[in-house]
ChimeraX commands (.cxc) that place a marker at each C-alpha (Angstrom):
marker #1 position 3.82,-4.71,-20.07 radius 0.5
marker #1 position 6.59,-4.74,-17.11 radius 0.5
marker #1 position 7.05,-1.17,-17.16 radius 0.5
marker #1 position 3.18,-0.07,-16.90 radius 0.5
marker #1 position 3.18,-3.15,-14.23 radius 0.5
marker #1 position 6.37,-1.51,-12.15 radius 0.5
marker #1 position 4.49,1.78,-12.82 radius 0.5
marker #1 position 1.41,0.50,-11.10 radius 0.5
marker #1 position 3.16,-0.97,-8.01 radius 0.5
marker #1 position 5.63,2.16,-7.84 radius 0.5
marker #1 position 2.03,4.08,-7.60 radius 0.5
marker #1 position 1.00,1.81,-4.83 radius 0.5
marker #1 position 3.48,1.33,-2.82 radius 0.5
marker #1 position 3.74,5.42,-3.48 radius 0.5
marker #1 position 0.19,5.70,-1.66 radius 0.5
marker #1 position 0.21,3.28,0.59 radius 0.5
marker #1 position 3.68,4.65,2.24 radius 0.5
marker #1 position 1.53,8.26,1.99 radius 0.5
marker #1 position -1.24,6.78,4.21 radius 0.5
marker #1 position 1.38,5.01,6.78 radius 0.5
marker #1 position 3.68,8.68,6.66 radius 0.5
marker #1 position -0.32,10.13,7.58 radius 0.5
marker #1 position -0.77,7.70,10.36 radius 0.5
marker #1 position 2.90,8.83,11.78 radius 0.5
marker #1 position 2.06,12.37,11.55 radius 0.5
marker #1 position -1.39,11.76,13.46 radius 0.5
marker #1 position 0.06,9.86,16.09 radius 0.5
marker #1 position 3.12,12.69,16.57 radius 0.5
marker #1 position -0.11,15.48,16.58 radius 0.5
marker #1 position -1.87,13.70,19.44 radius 0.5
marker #1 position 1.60,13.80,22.24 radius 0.5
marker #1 position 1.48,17.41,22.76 radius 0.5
marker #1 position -2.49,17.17,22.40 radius 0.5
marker #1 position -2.11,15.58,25.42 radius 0.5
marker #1 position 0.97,17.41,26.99 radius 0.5
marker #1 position -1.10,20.51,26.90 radius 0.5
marker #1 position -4.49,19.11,28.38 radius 0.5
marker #1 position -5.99,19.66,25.02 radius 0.5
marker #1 position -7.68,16.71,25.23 radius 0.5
marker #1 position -8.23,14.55,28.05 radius 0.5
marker #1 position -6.59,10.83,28.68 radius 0.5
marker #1 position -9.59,8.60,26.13 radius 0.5
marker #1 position -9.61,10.98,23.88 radius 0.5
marker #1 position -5.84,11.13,23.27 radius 0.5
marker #1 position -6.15,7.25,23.44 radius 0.5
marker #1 position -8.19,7.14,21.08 radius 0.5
marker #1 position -6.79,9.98,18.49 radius 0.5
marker #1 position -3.28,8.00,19.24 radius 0.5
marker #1 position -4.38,4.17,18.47 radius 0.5
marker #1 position -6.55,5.27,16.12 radius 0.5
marker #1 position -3.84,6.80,13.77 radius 0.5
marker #1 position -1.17,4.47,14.77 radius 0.5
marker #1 position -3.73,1.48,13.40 radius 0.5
marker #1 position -3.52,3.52,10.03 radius 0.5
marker #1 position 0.28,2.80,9.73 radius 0.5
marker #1 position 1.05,-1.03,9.75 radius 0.5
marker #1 position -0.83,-2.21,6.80 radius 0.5
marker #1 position 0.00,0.33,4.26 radius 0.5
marker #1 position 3.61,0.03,5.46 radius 0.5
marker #1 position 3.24,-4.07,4.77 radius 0.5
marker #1 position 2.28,-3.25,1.18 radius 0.5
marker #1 position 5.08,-0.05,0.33 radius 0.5
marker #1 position 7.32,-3.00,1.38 radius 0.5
marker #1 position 5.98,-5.44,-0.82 radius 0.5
marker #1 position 5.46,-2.93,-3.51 radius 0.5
marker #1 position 9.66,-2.39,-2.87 radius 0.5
marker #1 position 10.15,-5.96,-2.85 radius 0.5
marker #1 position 8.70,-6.84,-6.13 radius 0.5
marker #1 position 10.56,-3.41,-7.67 radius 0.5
marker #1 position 14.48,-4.06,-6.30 radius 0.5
marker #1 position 16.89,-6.40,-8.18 radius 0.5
marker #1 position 17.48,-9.98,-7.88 radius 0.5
marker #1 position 20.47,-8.76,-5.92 radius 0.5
marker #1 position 19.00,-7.14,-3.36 radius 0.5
marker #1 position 16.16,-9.48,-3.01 radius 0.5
marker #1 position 16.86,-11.62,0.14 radius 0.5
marker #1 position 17.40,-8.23,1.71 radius 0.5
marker #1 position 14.08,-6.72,0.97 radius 0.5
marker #1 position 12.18,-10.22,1.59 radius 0.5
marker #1 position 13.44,-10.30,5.38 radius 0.5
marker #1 position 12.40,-6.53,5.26 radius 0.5
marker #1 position 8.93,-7.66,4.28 radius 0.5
marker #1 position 8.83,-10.62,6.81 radius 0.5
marker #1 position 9.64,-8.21,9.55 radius 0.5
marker #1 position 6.97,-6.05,8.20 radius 0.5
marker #1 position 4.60,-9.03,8.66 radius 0.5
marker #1 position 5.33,-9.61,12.34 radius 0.5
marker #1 position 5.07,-5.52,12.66 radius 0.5
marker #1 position 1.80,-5.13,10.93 radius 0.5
marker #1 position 0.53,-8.70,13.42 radius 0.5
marker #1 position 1.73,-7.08,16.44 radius 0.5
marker #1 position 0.64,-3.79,15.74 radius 0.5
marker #1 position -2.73,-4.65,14.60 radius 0.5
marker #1 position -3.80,-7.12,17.22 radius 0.5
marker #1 position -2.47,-4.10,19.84 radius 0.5
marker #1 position -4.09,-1.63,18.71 radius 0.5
marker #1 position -7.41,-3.14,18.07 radius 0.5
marker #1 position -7.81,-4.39,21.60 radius 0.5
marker #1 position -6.18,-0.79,23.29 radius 0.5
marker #1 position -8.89,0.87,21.16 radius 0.5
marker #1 position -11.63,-1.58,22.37 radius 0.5
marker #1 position -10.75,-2.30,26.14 radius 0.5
marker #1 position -8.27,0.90,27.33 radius 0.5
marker #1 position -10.96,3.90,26.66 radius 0.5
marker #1 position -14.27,2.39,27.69 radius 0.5
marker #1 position -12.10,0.34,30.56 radius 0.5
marker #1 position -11.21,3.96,31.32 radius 0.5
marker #1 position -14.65,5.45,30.90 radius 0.5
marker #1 position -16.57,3.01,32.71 radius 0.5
marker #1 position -13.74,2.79,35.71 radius 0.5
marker #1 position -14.08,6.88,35.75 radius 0.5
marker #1 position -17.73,6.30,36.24 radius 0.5
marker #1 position -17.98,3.86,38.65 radius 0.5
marker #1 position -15.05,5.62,40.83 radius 0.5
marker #1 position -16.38,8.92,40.90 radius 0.5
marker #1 position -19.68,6.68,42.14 radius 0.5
marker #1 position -17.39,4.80,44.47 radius 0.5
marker #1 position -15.73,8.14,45.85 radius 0.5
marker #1 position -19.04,9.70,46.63 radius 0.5
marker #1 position -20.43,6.95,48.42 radius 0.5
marker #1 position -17.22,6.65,50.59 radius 0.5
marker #1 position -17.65,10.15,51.16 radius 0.5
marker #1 position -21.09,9.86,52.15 radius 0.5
marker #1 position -20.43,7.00,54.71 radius 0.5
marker #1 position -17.32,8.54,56.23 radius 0.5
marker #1 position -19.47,11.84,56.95 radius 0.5
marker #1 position -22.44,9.63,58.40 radius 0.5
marker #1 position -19.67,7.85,59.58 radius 0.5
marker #1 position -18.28,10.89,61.80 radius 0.5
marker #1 position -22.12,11.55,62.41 radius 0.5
marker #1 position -22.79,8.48,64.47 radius 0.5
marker #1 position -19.37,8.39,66.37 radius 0.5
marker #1 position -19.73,12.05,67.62 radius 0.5
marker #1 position -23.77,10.88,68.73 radius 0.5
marker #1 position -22.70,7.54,69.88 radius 0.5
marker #1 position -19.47,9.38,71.88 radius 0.5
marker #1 position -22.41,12.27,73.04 radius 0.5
marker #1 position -25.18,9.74,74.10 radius 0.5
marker #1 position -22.04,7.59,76.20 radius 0.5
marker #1 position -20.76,10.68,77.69 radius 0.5
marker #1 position -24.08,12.04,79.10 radius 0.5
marker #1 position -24.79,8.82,80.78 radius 0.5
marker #1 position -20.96,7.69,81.59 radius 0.5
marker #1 position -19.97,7.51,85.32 radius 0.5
marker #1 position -17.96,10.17,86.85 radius 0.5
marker #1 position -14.74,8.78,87.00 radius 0.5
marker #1 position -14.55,7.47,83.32 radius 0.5
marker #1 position -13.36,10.07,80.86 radius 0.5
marker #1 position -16.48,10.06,78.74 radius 0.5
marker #1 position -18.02,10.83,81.65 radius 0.5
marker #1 position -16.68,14.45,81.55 radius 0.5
marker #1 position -19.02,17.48,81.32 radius 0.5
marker #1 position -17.39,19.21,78.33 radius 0.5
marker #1 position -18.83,18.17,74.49 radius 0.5
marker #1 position -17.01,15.83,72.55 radius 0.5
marker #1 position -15.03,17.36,69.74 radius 0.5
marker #1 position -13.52,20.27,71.91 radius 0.5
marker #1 position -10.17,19.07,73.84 radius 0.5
marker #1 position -10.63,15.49,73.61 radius 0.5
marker #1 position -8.99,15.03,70.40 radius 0.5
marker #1 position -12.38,13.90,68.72 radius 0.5
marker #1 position -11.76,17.35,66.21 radius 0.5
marker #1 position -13.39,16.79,62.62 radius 0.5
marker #1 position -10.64,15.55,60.38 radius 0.5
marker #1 position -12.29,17.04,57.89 radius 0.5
marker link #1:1,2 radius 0.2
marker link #1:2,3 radius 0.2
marker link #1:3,4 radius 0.2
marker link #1:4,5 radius 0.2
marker link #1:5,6 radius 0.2
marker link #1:6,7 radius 0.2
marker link #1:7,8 radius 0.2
marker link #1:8,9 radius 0.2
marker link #1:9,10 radius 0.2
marker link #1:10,11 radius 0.2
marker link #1:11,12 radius 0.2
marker link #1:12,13 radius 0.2
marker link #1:13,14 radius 0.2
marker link #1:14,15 radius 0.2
marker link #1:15,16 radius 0.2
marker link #1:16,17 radius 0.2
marker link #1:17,18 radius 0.2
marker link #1:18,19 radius 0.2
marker link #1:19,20 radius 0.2
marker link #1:20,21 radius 0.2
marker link #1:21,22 radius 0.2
marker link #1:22,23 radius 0.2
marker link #1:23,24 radius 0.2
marker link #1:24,25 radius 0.2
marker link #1:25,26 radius 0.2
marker link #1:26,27 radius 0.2
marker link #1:27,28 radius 0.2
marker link #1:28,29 radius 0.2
marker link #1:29,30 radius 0.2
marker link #1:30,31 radius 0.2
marker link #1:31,32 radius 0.2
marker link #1:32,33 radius 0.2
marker link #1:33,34 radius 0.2
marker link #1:34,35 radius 0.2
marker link #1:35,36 radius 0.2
marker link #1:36,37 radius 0.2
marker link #1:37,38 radius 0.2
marker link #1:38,39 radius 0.2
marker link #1:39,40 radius 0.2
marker link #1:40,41 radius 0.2
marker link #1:41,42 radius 0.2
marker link #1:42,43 radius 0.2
marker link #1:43,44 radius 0.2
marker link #1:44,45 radius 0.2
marker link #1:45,46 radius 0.2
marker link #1:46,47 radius 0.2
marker link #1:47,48 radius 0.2
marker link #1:48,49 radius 0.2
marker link #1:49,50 radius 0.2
marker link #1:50,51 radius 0.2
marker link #1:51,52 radius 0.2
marker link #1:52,53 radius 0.2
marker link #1:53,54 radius 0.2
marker link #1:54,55 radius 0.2
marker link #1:55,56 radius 0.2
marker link #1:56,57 radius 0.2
marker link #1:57,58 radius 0.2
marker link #1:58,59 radius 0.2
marker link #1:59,60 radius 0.2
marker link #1:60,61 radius 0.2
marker link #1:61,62 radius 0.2
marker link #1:62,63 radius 0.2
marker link #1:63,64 radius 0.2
marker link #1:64,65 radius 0.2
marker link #1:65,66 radius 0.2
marker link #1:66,67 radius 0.2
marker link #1:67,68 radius 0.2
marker link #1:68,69 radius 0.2
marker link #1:69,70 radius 0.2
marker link #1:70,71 radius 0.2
marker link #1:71,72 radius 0.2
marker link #1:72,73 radius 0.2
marker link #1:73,74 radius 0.2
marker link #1:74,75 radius 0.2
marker link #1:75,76 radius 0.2
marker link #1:76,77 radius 0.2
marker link #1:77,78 radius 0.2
marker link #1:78,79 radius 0.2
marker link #1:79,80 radius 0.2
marker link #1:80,81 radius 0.2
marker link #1:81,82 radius 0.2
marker link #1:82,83 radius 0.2
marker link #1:83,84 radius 0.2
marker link #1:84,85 radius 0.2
marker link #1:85,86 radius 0.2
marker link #1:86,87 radius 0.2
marker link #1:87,88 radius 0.2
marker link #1:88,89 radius 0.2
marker link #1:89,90 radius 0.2
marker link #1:90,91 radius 0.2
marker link #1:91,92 radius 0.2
marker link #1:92,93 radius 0.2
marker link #1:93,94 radius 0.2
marker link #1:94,95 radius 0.2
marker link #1:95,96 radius 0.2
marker link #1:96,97 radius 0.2
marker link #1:97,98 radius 0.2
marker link #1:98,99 radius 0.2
marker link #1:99,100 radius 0.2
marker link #1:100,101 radius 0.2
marker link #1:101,102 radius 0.2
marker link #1:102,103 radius 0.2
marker link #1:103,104 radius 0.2
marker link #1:104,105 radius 0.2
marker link #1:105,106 radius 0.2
marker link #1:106,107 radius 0.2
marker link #1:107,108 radius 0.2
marker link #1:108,109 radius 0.2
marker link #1:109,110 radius 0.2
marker link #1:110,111 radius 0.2
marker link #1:111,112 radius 0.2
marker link #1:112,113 radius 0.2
marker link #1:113,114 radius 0.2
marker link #1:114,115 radius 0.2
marker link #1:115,116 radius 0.2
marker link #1:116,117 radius 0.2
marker link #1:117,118 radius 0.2
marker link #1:118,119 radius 0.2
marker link #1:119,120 radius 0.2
marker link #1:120,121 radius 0.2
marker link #1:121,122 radius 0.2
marker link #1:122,123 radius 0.2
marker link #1:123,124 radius 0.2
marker link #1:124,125 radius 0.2
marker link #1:125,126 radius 0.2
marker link #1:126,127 radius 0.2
marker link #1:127,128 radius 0.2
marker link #1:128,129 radius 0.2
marker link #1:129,130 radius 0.2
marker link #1:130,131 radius 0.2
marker link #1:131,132 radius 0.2
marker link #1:132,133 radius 0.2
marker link #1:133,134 radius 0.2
marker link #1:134,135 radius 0.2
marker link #1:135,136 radius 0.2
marker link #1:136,137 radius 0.2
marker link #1:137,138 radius 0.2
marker link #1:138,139 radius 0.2
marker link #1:139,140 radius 0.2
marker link #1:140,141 radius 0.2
marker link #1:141,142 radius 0.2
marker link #1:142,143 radius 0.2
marker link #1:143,144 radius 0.2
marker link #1:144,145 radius 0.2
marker link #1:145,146 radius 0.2
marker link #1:146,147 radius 0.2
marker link #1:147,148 radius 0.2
marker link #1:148,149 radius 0.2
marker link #1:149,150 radius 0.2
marker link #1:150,151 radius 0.2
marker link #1:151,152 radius 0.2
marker link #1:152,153 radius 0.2
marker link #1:153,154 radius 0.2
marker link #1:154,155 radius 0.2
marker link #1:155,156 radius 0.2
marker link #1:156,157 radius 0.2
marker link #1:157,158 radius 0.2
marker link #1:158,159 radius 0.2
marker link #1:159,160 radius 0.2
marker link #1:160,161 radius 0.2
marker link #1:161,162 radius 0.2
marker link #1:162,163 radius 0.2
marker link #1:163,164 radius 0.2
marker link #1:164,165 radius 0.2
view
């Protein structure tokens, strides 16, 4: 009965350590992912939380599965193991979740409404430079003689009006 019941947990704690080792290995994958520009800055977010959310609570239960397998010796050693496995697997967890949920659609939507933001600034600064060089043109036509707006040559050539752009 104990040995098929050590067998059992040996198994489990054998699989779950597998899944956590996979959720390692998946995280390590997506750094030069990104490095390279394979994949752009959600998508490694996501590939990256994603498999590092795969590794805390399969690592909680190989510890518990190592727990219940060591020796009454060893026992006080393995249970603050499995309490700091507790406050890893918390942390962790509650992390990742909300990076998943609020990092790449905080991104996305951000992306969205700043390349929105950057035309319209762009827009304004060209009607912007639009109505200066008209407002400067209709000022100088009519300007008096002796004021320097009043001066016969167009604006933008010489009177340091040039486009910035």
């Amino acid at each position: 009965m104990i040995k098929t019941q050590n067998n059992r947990i040996n198994k489990i704690g054998f699989w779950a350590a597998f899944v956590a080792l996979v959720g390692a290995v998946g995280y390590i994958v997506s750094v030069p992912l990104q490095i390279l520009n394979v994949v752009n800055y959600v998508q490694d977010s996501i590939i990256a939380f994603g498999f590092s959310l795969i590794i805390p609570a399969p690592f909680l239960v190989a510890m518990l599965a190592l727990h219940s397998t060591v020796s009454e010796e060893k026992k006080f050693w393995t249970h603050a193991a499995v309490v700091f496995a507790v406050i890893y697997t918390t942390y962790c967890t509650l992390n990742y979740v909300v990076q998943l949920t609020t990092v790449p659609t905080g991104y996305a939507t951000s992306e969205s409404r700043g390349e929105k933001a950057l035309k319209n600034e762009q827009k304004q600064q060209k009607c912007g430079y639009l109505r200066e060089n008209s407002l400067f043109a209709d000022v100088g036509r009519s300007g008096s003689k002796g004021s320097p707006m009043g001066q016969s040559h167009p604006v933008g050539e010489g009177s340091g009006l040039e486009n910035p752009l």
